[in-house]
C-alpha positions in Angstrom: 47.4 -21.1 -58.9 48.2 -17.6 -58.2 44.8 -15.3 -58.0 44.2 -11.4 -58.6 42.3 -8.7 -58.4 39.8 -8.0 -61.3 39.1 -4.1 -61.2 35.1 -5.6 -62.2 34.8 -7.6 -59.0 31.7 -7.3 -56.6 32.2 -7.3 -53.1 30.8 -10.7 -53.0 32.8 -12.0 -55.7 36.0 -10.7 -54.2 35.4 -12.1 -50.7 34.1 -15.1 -52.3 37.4 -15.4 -54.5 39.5 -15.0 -51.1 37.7 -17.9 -49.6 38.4 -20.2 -52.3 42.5 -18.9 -53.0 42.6 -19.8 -49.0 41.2 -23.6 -49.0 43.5 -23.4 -52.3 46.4 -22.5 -50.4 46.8 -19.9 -53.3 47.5 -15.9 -53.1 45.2 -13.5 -53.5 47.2 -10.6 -54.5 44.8 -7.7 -53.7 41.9 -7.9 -51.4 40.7 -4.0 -51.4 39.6 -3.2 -48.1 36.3 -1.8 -49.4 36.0 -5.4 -49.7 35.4 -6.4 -46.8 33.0 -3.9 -45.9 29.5 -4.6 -45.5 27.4 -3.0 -48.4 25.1 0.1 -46.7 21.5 -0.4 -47.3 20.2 1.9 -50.0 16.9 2.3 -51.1 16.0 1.2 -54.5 15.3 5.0 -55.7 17.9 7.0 -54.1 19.3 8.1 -57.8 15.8 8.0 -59.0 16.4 4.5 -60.5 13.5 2.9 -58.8 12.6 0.9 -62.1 16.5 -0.2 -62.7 17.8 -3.3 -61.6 20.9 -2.8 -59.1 23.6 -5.0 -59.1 25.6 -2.9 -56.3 24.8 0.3 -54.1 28.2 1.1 -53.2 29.1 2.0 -56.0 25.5 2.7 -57.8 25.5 0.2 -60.5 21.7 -0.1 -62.1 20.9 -2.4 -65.5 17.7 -1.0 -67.4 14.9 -3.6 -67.9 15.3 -4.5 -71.7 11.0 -3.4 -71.7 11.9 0.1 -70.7 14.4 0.4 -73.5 11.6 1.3 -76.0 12.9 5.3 -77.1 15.3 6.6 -79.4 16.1 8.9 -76.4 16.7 7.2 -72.8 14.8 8.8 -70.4 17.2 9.9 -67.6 15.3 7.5 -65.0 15.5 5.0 -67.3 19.6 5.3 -68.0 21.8 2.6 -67.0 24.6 3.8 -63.6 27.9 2.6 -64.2 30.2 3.4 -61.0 33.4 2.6 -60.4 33.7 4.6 -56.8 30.9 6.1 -54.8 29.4 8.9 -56.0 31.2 11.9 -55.0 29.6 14.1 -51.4 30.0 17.5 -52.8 28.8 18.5 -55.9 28.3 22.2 -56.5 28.2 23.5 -59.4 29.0 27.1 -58.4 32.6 26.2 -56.5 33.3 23.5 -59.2 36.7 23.6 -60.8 38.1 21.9 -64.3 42.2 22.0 -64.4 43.8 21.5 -67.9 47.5 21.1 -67.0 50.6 19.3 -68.5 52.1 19.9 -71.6 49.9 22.9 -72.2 51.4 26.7 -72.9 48.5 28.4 -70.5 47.5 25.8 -67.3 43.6 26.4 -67.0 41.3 26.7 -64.1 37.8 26.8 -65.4 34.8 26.9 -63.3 31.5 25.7 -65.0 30.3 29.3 -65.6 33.2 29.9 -67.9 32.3 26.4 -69.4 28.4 27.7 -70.0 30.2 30.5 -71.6 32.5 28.9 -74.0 30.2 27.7 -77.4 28.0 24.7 -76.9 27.7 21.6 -79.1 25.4 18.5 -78.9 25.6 15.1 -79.8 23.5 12.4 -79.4 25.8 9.2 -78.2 24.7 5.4 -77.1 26.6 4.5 -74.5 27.3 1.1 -73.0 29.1 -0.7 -70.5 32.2 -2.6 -72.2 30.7 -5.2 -70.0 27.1 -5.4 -70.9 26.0 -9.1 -71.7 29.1 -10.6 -69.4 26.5 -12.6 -67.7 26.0 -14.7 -71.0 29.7 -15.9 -71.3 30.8 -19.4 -70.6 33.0 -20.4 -69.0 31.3 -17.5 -66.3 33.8 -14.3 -65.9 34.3 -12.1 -62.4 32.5 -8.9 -62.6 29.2 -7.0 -62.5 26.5 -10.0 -64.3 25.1 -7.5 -66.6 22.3 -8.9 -69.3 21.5 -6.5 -72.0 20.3 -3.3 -70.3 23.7 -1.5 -69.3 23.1 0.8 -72.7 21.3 3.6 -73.1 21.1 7.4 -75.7 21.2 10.3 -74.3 21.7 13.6 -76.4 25.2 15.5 -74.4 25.5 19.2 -74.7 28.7 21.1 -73.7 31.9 22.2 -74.9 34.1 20.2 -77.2 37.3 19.6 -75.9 39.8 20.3 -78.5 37.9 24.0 -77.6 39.3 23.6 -74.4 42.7 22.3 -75.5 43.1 24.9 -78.0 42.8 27.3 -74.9 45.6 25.9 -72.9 48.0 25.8 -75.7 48.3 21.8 -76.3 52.7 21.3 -76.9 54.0 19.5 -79.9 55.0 16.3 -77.6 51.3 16.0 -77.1 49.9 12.1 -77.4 47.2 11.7 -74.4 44.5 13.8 -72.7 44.8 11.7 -69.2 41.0 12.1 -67.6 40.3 12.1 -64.0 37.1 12.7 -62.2 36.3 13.8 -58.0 35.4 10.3 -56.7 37.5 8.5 -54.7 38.9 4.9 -54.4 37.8 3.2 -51.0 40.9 1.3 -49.4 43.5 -0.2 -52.1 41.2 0.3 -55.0 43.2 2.2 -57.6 42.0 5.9 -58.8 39.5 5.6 -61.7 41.7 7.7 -64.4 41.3 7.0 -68.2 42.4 8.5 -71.0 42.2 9.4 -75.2 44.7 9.8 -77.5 45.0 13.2 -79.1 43.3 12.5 -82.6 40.1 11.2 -80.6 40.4 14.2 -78.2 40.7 16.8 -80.8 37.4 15.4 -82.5 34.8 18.0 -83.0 32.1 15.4 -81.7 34.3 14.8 -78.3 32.5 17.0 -75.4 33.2 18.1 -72.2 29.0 18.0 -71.2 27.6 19.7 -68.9 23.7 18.4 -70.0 22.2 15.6 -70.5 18.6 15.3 -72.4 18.6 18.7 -72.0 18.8 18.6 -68.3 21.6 19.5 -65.9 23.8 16.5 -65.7 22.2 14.5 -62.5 24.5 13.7 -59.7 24.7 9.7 -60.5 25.4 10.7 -64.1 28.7 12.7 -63.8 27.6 16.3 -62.3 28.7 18.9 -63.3 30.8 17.5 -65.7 31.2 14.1 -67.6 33.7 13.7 -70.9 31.8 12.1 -73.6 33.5 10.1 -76.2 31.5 9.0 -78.9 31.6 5.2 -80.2 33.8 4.6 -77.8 33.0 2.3 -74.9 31.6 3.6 -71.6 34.0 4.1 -69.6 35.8 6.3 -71.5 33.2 8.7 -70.5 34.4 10.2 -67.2 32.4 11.2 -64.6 32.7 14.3 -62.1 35.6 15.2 -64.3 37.8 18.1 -62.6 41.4 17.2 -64.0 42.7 16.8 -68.3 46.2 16.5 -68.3 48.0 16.8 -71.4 51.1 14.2 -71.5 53.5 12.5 -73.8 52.9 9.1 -72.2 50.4 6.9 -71.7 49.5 7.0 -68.4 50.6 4.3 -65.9 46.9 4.1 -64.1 45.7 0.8 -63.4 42.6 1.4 -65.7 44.7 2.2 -68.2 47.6 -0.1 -67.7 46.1 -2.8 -66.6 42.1 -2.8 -66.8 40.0 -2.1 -69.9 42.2 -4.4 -72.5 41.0 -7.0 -74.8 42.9 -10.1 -76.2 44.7 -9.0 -79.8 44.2 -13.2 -80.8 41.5 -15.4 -80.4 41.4 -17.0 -77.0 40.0 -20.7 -76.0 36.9 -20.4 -73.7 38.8 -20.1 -69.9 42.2 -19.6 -71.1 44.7 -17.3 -69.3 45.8 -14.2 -71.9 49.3 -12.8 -71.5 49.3 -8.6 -70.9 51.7 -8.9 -74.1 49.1 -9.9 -75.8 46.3 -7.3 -74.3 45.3 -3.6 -76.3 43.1 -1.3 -74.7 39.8 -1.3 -75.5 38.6 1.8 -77.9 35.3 1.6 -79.7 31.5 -0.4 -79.6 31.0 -3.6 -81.5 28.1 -3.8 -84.2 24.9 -5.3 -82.1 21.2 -6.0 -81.9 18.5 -5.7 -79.3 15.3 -6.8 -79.7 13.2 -4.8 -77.7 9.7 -6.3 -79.1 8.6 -9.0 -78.2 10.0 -9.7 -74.9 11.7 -12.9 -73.6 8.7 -15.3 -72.5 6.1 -13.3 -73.9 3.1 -15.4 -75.2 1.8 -14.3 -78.3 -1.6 -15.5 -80.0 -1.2 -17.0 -83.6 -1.5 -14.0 -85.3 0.8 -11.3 -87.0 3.0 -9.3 -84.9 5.9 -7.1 -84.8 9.6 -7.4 -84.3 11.4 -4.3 -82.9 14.8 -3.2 -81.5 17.9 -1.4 -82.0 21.1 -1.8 -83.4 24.6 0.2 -83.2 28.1 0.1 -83.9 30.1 2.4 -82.1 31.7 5.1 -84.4 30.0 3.0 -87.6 26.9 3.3 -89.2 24.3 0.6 -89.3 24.1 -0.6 -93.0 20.8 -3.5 -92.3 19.4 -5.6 -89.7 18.1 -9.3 -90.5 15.5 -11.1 -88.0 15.0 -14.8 -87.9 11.9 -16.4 -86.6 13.5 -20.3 -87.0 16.2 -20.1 -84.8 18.7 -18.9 -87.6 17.8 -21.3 -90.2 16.5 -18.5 -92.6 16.8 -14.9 -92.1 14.3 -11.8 -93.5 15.5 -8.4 -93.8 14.1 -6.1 -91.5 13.4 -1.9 -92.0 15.8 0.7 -90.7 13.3 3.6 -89.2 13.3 6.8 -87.7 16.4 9.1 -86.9 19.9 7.8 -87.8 22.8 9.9 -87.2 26.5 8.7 -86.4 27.0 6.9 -82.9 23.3 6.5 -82.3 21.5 3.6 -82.3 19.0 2.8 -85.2 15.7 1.4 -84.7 14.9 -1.8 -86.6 10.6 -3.2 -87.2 9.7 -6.3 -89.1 6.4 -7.1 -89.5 6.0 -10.8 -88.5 3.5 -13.3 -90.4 1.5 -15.6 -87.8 3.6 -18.4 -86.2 2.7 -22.2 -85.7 1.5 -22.8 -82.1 4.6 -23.9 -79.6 7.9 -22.0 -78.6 10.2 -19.9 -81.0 13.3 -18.5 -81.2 13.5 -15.2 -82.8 16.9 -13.9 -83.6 18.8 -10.4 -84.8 21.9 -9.6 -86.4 23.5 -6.5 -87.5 25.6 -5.6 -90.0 27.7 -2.1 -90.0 28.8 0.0 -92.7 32.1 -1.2 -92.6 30.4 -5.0 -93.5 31.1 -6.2 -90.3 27.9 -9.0 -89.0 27.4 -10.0 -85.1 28.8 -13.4 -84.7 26.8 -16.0 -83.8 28.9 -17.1 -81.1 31.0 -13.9 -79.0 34.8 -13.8 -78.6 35.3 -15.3 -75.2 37.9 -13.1 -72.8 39.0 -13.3 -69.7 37.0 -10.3 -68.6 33.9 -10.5 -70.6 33.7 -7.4 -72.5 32.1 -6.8 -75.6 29.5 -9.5 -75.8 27.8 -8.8 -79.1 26.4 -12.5 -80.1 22.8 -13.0 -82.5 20.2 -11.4 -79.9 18.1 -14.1 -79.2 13.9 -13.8 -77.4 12.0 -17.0 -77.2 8.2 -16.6 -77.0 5.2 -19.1 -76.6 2.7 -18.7 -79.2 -0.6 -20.3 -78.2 -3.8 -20.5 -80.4 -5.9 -17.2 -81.6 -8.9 -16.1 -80.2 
Protein backbone atom coordinates (compact mmCIF):
# COMPACT_ATOMS: atom_id res chain seq x y z
CA UNK A 1 0.00 0.00 0.00
CA UNK A 2 1.71 2.97 -1.21
CA UNK A 3 0.33 6.29 0.87
CA UNK A 4 0.28 10.14 -0.21
CA UNK A 5 -0.06 13.40 0.61
CA UNK A 6 -3.69 14.87 0.48
CA UNK A 7 -3.27 18.74 -0.05
CA UNK A 8 -6.59 18.71 2.75
CA UNK A 9 -4.68 16.99 5.55
CA UNK A 10 -4.49 18.32 9.17
CA UNK A 11 -1.44 18.20 10.96
CA UNK A 12 -2.88 15.49 13.03
CA UNK A 13 -4.05 13.53 10.24
CA UNK A 14 -0.80 13.68 8.35
CA UNK A 15 1.39 12.67 11.38
CA UNK A 16 -1.23 10.18 12.19
CA UNK A 17 -1.15 8.83 8.47
CA UNK A 18 2.78 8.47 8.89
CA UNK A 19 2.43 6.41 12.01
CA UNK A 20 0.26 3.99 10.39
CA UNK A 21 2.29 3.76 6.61
CA UNK A 22 5.31 3.00 9.17
CA UNK A 23 3.74 -0.15 11.31
CA UNK A 24 2.53 -0.79 7.49
CA UNK A 25 5.88 -0.90 6.26
CA UNK A 26 4.30 1.39 3.49
CA UNK A 27 5.68 4.84 1.99
CA UNK A 28 4.54 7.93 2.80
CA UNK A 29 5.45 9.97 -0.19
CA UNK A 30 5.22 13.50 1.34
CA UNK A 31 5.33 14.39 4.95
CA UNK A 32 5.49 18.37 4.76
CA UNK A 33 7.62 19.61 7.39
CA UNK A 34 4.97 22.02 8.64
CA UNK A 35 3.82 18.73 9.70
CA UNK A 36 5.61 18.04 12.17
CA UNK A 37 5.40 21.25 13.80
CA UNK A 38 3.59 21.75 16.87
CA UNK A 39 0.39 23.99 16.20
CA UNK A 40 0.95 27.64 18.05
CA UNK A 41 -1.64 28.48 20.48
CA UNK A 42 -4.08 31.00 19.17
CA UNK A 43 -6.74 32.50 20.87
CA UNK A 44 -10.21 31.72 19.72
CA UNK A 45 -10.75 35.48 18.47
CA UNK A 46 -7.66 36.55 16.95
CA UNK A 47 -9.57 36.99 13.41
CA UNK A 48 -12.56 38.15 15.26
CA UNK A 49 -14.10 34.62 14.83
CA UNK A 50 -14.74 34.06 18.53
CA UNK A 51 -18.29 32.50 17.71
CA UNK A 52 -16.71 30.08 14.77
CA UNK A 53 -15.70 26.81 15.37
CA UNK A 54 -11.81 26.18 14.43
CA UNK A 55 -10.66 23.23 13.01
CA UNK A 56 -6.95 24.51 12.64
CA UNK A 57 -4.99 27.90 13.72
CA UNK A 58 -2.14 27.45 11.48
CA UNK A 59 -3.67 28.01 8.92
CA UNK A 60 -7.08 29.81 10.25
CA UNK A 61 -9.67 27.41 9.34
CA UNK A 62 -13.22 28.41 11.28
CA UNK A 63 -16.83 26.45 10.42
CA UNK A 64 -19.87 28.87 11.30
CA UNK A 65 -22.39 27.34 13.73
CA UNK A 66 -25.41 26.38 11.40
CA UNK A 67 -27.60 28.82 14.26
CA UNK A 68 -25.64 31.79 13.21
CA UNK A 69 -26.37 31.26 9.56
CA UNK A 70 -29.79 33.00 9.90
CA UNK A 71 -29.12 36.31 7.17
CA UNK A 72 -29.33 36.66 3.60
CA UNK A 73 -25.95 38.53 4.19
CA UNK A 74 -23.15 36.84 6.42
CA UNK A 75 -22.03 39.02 8.79
CA UNK A 76 -18.21 39.29 8.47
CA UNK A 77 -17.66 37.70 12.14
CA UNK A 78 -19.87 35.21 11.25
CA UNK A 79 -18.03 34.10 7.67
CA UNK A 80 -16.50 30.87 7.48
CA UNK A 81 -11.97 31.09 7.04
CA UNK A 82 -10.75 28.82 4.62
CA UNK A 83 -6.77 28.87 4.61
CA UNK A 84 -4.60 26.93 2.79
CA UNK A 85 -1.13 28.82 4.27
CA UNK A 86 -0.87 31.22 7.08
CA UNK A 87 -2.16 34.33 6.68
CA UNK A 88 0.21 36.62 5.16
CA UNK A 89 2.59 39.28 7.92
CA UNK A 90 2.43 42.31 5.86
CA UNK A 91 -0.56 43.54 4.57
CA UNK A 92 -0.58 47.23 3.53
CA UNK A 93 -2.69 48.46 1.49
CA UNK A 94 -0.71 51.53 0.50
CA UNK A 95 2.71 49.47 -0.85
CA UNK A 96 0.43 46.71 -2.26
CA UNK A 97 1.12 45.63 -5.70
CA UNK A 98 -1.19 43.42 -8.46
CA UNK A 99 1.10 42.19 -11.57
CA UNK A 100 -0.87 41.11 -14.72
CA UNK A 101 1.94 39.43 -16.78
CA UNK A 102 2.17 36.65 -19.48
CA UNK A 103 0.71 36.70 -22.77
CA UNK A 104 -0.50 40.23 -22.26
CA UNK A 105 0.65 43.34 -24.86
CA UNK A 106 1.18 45.88 -21.75
CA UNK A 107 2.64 43.88 -18.33
CA UNK A 108 0.76 45.80 -15.43
CA UNK A 109 1.78 46.89 -11.97
CA UNK A 110 -1.29 48.12 -10.21
CA UNK A 111 -1.34 49.34 -6.75
CA UNK A 112 -4.75 49.23 -4.99
CA UNK A 113 -5.23 53.09 -5.50
CA UNK A 114 -5.20 52.59 -9.22
CA UNK A 115 -7.66 49.63 -8.55
CA UNK A 116 -10.13 52.09 -6.33
CA UNK A 117 -9.82 54.13 -9.39
CA UNK A 118 -10.76 51.78 -12.10
CA UNK A 119 -15.02 51.41 -12.13
CA UNK A 120 -16.38 49.39 -9.35
CA UNK A 121 -18.96 46.48 -9.59
CA UNK A 122 -20.73 44.44 -6.92
CA UNK A 123 -21.95 41.14 -6.70
CA UNK A 124 -23.40 39.27 -4.11
CA UNK A 125 -21.78 35.51 -4.15
CA UNK A 126 -22.29 32.40 -1.65
CA UNK A 127 -19.29 30.92 -1.23
CA UNK A 128 -18.37 27.47 0.11
CA UNK A 129 -15.75 25.19 0.77
CA UNK A 130 -15.65 22.35 -2.00
CA UNK A 131 -15.28 20.43 1.14
CA UNK A 132 -18.15 21.47 3.33
CA UNK A 133 -20.14 18.34 4.70
CA UNK A 134 -16.82 15.90 4.27
CA UNK A 135 -17.32 14.91 7.75
CA UNK A 136 -20.68 13.08 6.78
CA UNK A 137 -19.02 10.67 4.11
CA UNK A 138 -18.56 7.02 4.73
CA UNK A 139 -16.17 5.35 4.32
CA UNK A 140 -14.43 8.69 6.44
CA UNK A 141 -12.09 10.91 3.93
CA UNK A 142 -8.51 12.86 5.08
CA UNK A 143 -9.10 16.50 5.37
CA UNK A 144 -10.57 19.33 7.39
CA UNK A 145 -14.10 17.48 9.07
CA UNK A 146 -16.24 20.19 8.07
CA UNK A 147 -20.33 19.81 8.84
CA UNK A 148 -22.45 22.39 7.18
CA UNK A 149 -21.16 25.80 8.20
CA UNK A 150 -18.04 26.27 5.73
CA UNK A 151 -20.65 28.68 3.52
CA UNK A 152 -21.41 31.89 3.78
CA UNK A 153 -22.83 35.48 1.30
CA UNK A 154 -21.18 38.17 1.30
CA UNK A 155 -21.88 41.14 -1.27
CA UNK A 156 -17.88 41.72 -3.17
CA UNK A 157 -17.25 45.04 -4.65
CA UNK A 158 -14.20 45.76 -6.96
CA UNK A 159 -13.05 45.69 -10.31
CA UNK A 160 -14.09 43.03 -12.83
CA UNK A 161 -11.27 41.38 -14.20
CA UNK A 162 -11.76 41.16 -17.83
CA UNK A 163 -11.45 45.32 -16.93
CA UNK A 164 -8.14 44.50 -15.94
CA UNK A 165 -7.33 42.08 -18.73
CA UNK A 166 -8.51 44.35 -21.31
CA UNK A 167 -5.85 46.80 -19.87
CA UNK A 168 -2.86 44.50 -20.30
CA UNK A 169 -3.77 43.54 -23.76
CA UNK A 170 -4.82 39.66 -23.31
CA UNK A 171 -2.88 37.75 -26.74
CA UNK A 172 -4.87 35.53 -29.10
CA UNK A 173 -3.12 32.22 -27.54
CA UNK A 174 -4.87 33.23 -24.34
CA UNK A 175 -6.68 30.02 -22.44
CA UNK A 176 -5.94 30.63 -18.47
CA UNK A 177 -5.73 33.50 -16.04
CA UNK A 178 -3.20 31.52 -13.46
CA UNK A 179 -4.10 33.18 -9.84
CA UNK A 180 -1.59 33.51 -7.09
CA UNK A 181 -1.90 35.23 -3.79
CA UNK A 182 1.20 36.53 -1.01
CA UNK A 183 1.00 33.59 1.50
CA UNK A 184 3.47 31.19 1.61
CA UNK A 185 3.81 27.40 1.82
CA UNK A 186 5.50 26.22 5.11
CA UNK A 187 8.21 23.40 4.37
CA UNK A 188 7.28 21.07 1.23
CA UNK A 189 3.76 22.27 0.94
CA UNK A 190 3.23 23.32 -2.62
CA UNK A 191 2.22 27.17 -3.49
CA UNK A 192 -1.46 27.71 -3.33
CA UNK A 193 -1.92 28.84 -7.18
CA UNK A 194 -5.34 28.26 -9.00
CA UNK A 195 -6.64 29.27 -11.92
CA UNK A 196 -9.92 30.17 -14.63
CA UNK A 197 -10.19 29.62 -17.96
CA UNK A 198 -10.61 32.74 -20.16
CA UNK A 199 -14.56 32.61 -20.77
CA UNK A 200 -15.07 32.50 -16.82
CA UNK A 201 -12.39 35.24 -16.38
CA UNK A 202 -13.74 37.54 -19.00
CA UNK A 203 -17.33 37.31 -17.18
CA UNK A 204 -18.70 40.61 -16.29
CA UNK A 205 -19.72 39.12 -12.78
CA UNK A 206 -15.85 37.92 -12.15
CA UNK A 207 -14.19 40.59 -9.65
CA UNK A 208 -10.96 41.47 -8.51
CA UNK A 209 -12.66 42.77 -4.82
CA UNK A 210 -11.28 44.96 -2.80
CA UNK A 211 -14.67 45.03 -0.25
CA UNK A 212 -16.52 42.86 1.38
CA UNK A 213 -20.12 43.80 2.97
CA UNK A 214 -19.12 46.97 2.28
CA UNK A 215 -16.14 46.92 4.37
CA UNK A 216 -12.40 46.79 3.56
CA UNK A 217 -11.52 43.24 2.86
CA UNK A 218 -10.38 41.99 6.53
CA UNK A 219 -6.93 40.46 6.76
CA UNK A 220 -8.28 36.60 7.27
CA UNK A 221 -10.50 37.27 4.23
CA UNK A 222 -8.00 38.01 1.50
CA UNK A 223 -6.73 41.86 2.17
CA UNK A 224 -6.39 43.85 0.07
CA UNK A 225 -7.36 41.81 -2.64
CA UNK A 226 -9.32 38.47 -3.13
CA UNK A 227 -10.54 37.15 -6.82
CA UNK A 228 -14.16 36.30 -6.65
CA UNK A 229 -15.56 33.79 -8.98
CA UNK A 230 -19.11 33.37 -8.74
CA UNK A 231 -20.86 29.81 -8.61
CA UNK A 232 -17.76 28.51 -8.67
CA UNK A 233 -16.36 26.61 -5.55
CA UNK A 234 -14.28 28.41 -2.95
CA UNK A 235 -11.22 28.04 -3.64
CA UNK A 236 -11.24 29.47 -6.70
CA UNK A 237 -11.49 32.66 -4.92
CA UNK A 238 -7.90 33.65 -4.12
CA UNK A 239 -6.83 35.39 -1.41
CA UNK A 240 -4.05 38.25 -0.93
CA UNK A 241 -3.90 38.07 -4.66
CA UNK A 242 -0.73 40.05 -6.06
CA UNK A 243 0.09 37.94 -9.40
CA UNK A 244 -2.70 37.09 -12.82
CA UNK A 245 -0.72 35.54 -15.32
CA UNK A 246 -2.15 35.18 -18.65
CA UNK A 247 -0.89 31.71 -20.30
CA UNK A 248 -1.65 29.26 -23.04
CA UNK A 249 -1.44 26.27 -20.63
CA UNK A 250 -2.93 25.05 -17.90
CA UNK A 251 -0.76 25.49 -15.20
CA UNK A 252 1.31 22.58 -13.73
CA UNK A 253 0.52 23.70 -9.86
CA UNK A 254 -0.21 21.04 -7.66
CA UNK A 255 -3.74 22.62 -6.86
CA UNK A 256 -4.32 22.69 -10.15
CA UNK A 257 -2.75 19.53 -11.44
CA UNK A 258 -3.23 17.44 -8.81
CA UNK A 259 -5.74 18.89 -6.05
CA UNK A 260 -9.25 20.21 -6.56
CA UNK A 261 -10.53 17.26 -9.13
CA UNK A 262 -13.48 15.19 -8.89
CA UNK A 263 -14.18 11.54 -10.29
CA UNK A 264 -15.79 11.89 -14.15
CA UNK A 265 -17.62 8.19 -13.17
CA UNK A 266 -19.37 6.98 -10.29
CA UNK A 267 -17.02 5.59 -7.67
CA UNK A 268 -17.80 2.57 -5.05
CA UNK A 269 -17.62 3.96 -1.42
CA UNK A 270 -13.49 3.62 -0.64
CA UNK A 271 -12.40 3.00 -3.98
CA UNK A 272 -9.05 4.31 -5.38
CA UNK A 273 -9.88 6.83 -8.65
CA UNK A 274 -7.24 6.95 -11.42
CA UNK A 275 -6.02 10.85 -12.24
CA UNK A 276 -7.17 9.74 -15.90
CA UNK A 277 -10.22 9.64 -14.64
CA UNK A 278 -10.17 13.12 -12.42
CA UNK A 279 -11.60 16.84 -13.93
CA UNK A 280 -11.12 19.82 -11.97
CA UNK A 281 -13.65 20.86 -10.04
CA UNK A 282 -15.56 24.23 -11.46
CA UNK A 283 -19.02 25.12 -10.06
CA UNK A 284 -21.47 24.50 -6.57
CA UNK A 285 -23.93 21.63 -6.52
CA UNK A 286 -27.81 22.43 -5.92
CA UNK A 287 -28.22 22.13 -1.82
CA UNK A 288 -30.40 22.74 1.19
CA UNK A 289 -29.81 24.03 4.76
CA UNK A 290 -32.14 24.02 7.18
CA UNK A 291 -31.47 26.66 9.39
CA UNK A 292 -34.77 26.42 11.57
CA UNK A 293 -35.21 24.34 13.65
CA UNK A 294 -31.94 23.21 14.81
CA UNK A 295 -30.64 19.62 15.30
CA UNK A 296 -31.89 18.47 18.79
CA UNK A 297 -34.14 21.15 19.31
CA UNK A 298 -37.29 20.20 21.40
CA UNK A 299 -40.27 21.64 20.12
CA UNK A 300 -43.83 21.67 21.92
CA UNK A 301 -46.78 20.10 19.94
CA UNK A 302 -47.70 22.92 18.27
CA UNK A 303 -47.19 24.71 14.72
CA UNK A 304 -43.89 25.84 13.83
CA UNK A 305 -41.72 26.94 11.15
CA UNK A 306 -39.21 25.36 8.81
CA UNK A 307 -36.46 27.73 7.45
CA UNK A 308 -33.18 27.55 5.46
CA UNK A 309 -31.48 28.19 2.31
CA UNK A 310 -30.79 26.74 -0.83
CA UNK A 311 -28.18 27.36 -3.82
CA UNK A 312 -26.74 26.17 -6.78
CA UNK A 313 -23.70 27.57 -7.84
CA UNK A 314 -24.12 29.52 -11.21
CA UNK A 315 -28.01 28.13 -11.30
CA UNK A 316 -31.00 29.46 -10.09
CA UNK A 317 -33.11 27.76 -7.43
CA UNK A 318 -36.41 26.70 -9.23
CA UNK A 319 -38.36 25.12 -5.54
CA UNK A 320 -37.51 23.67 -2.27
CA UNK A 321 -39.67 20.59 -0.76
CA UNK A 322 -39.48 19.86 3.10
CA UNK A 323 -40.42 16.50 4.67
CA UNK A 324 -41.51 16.11 8.16
CA UNK A 325 -41.65 11.88 7.83
CA UNK A 326 -38.30 11.19 7.13
CA UNK A 327 -38.87 11.42 3.28
CA UNK A 328 -41.96 9.49 2.99
CA UNK A 329 -44.05 12.43 1.69
CA UNK A 330 -42.79 15.82 0.76
CA UNK A 331 -44.66 19.49 0.90
CA UNK A 332 -43.53 22.30 -1.08
CA UNK A 333 -42.09 24.98 0.69
CA UNK A 334 -42.12 29.13 -0.26
CA UNK A 335 -39.16 30.83 -1.99
CA UNK A 336 -38.82 34.41 -0.08
CA UNK A 337 -36.93 37.42 -0.02
CA UNK A 338 -34.05 38.53 -2.49
CA UNK A 339 -33.03 36.13 -5.24
CA UNK A 340 -30.50 37.11 -7.59
CA UNK A 341 -27.97 34.69 -9.56
CA UNK A 342 -25.29 32.84 -7.32
CA UNK A 343 -27.06 33.85 -4.08
CA UNK A 344 -28.61 31.69 -1.95
CA UNK A 345 -32.48 31.74 -1.60
CA UNK A 346 -34.31 31.58 1.50
CA UNK A 347 -36.86 28.83 1.85
CA UNK A 348 -40.14 28.92 5.08
CA UNK A 349 -42.74 26.32 5.44
CA UNK A 350 -45.11 26.75 7.95
CA UNK A 351 -45.27 23.38 9.83
CA UNK A 352 -48.72 21.86 11.24
CA UNK A 353 -48.29 20.43 14.90
CA UNK A 354 -46.33 17.09 15.19
CA UNK A 355 -47.22 13.87 17.19
CA UNK A 356 -45.17 13.67 20.41
CA UNK A 357 -41.63 11.65 19.90
CA UNK A 358 -38.54 12.33 17.59
CA UNK A 359 -38.76 13.45 13.83
CA UNK A 360 -36.85 13.71 10.99
CA UNK A 361 -37.29 16.78 8.99
CA UNK A 362 -35.74 16.79 5.63
CA UNK A 363 -34.87 19.39 2.47
CA UNK A 364 -34.25 19.06 -0.97
CA UNK A 365 -33.60 21.45 -3.72
CA UNK A 366 -34.18 21.51 -7.06
CA UNK A 367 -32.27 24.07 -9.64
CA UNK A 368 -33.34 25.68 -12.65
CA UNK A 369 -31.68 23.37 -14.72
CA UNK A 370 -34.07 20.38 -12.96
CA UNK A 371 -31.35 19.09 -11.16
CA UNK A 372 -32.71 17.50 -7.23
CA UNK A 373 -30.07 16.88 -4.20
CA UNK A 374 -29.66 13.22 -4.05
CA UNK A 375 -30.66 11.39 -1.29
CA UNK A 376 -27.45 9.76 -0.88
CA UNK A 377 -24.01 12.02 -2.09
CA UNK A 378 -21.46 10.81 -4.66
CA UNK A 379 -18.81 9.33 -2.57
CA UNK A 380 -14.87 10.50 -3.66
CA UNK A 381 -11.91 10.00 -2.51
CA UNK A 382 -11.54 13.54 -1.16
CA UNK A 383 -14.92 14.34 -0.07
CA UNK A 384 -16.00 17.32 -1.98
CA UNK A 385 -19.26 18.40 -2.78
CA UNK A 386 -21.47 16.75 -0.29
CA UNK A 387 -24.87 17.94 -1.14
CA UNK A 388 -27.25 14.96 0.26
CA UNK A 389 -31.36 15.66 1.63
CA UNK A 390 -30.41 18.04 4.67
CA UNK A 391 -31.63 16.30 7.42
CA UNK A 392 -32.53 17.98 11.57
CA UNK A 393 -34.13 15.64 13.99
CA UNK A 394 -36.06 17.34 16.84
CA UNK A 395 -38.00 15.99 19.99
CA UNK A 396 -41.36 17.22 20.12
CA UNK A 397 -42.78 16.81 23.70
CA UNK A 398 -46.48 17.72 24.76
CA UNK A 399 -47.92 21.49 24.66
CA UNK A 400 -48.37 23.60 27.41
Amino acid sequence: MLLGYNAHMTRRELIAQAARAAAAGAALTTVPAWARQAPAPMPADLWGKARLTRLSARPPDYETPVALLSDLITPIEHFYVRSHLPVPAALDAATWTLTVNGLVSTPLSLSVADLRALPQHTVTVTLECAGNGRAFFDPPVAGLQWKKGAVGTARWTGVRLRDILARAGVGPKAAFVHMEGADRPLGTMPAFVRQVPMAKAMHEDTLIALSMNGQPIPPVHGAPLRAIIPGWEGAYAIKWLTRLTVAEASSNSFWVATGYRYPTRRVSPGDAVDARDMAPLTGLVVKSLITAPLEGAALPASPFTVTGFAWAGEDDIAHVDVSLDSGATWIRATLTGEQARYTWRRFEYAAPALPVGSHLILSRATDSRGVTQPAVSHWNPSGYLWNQYDSVRVQVGASR
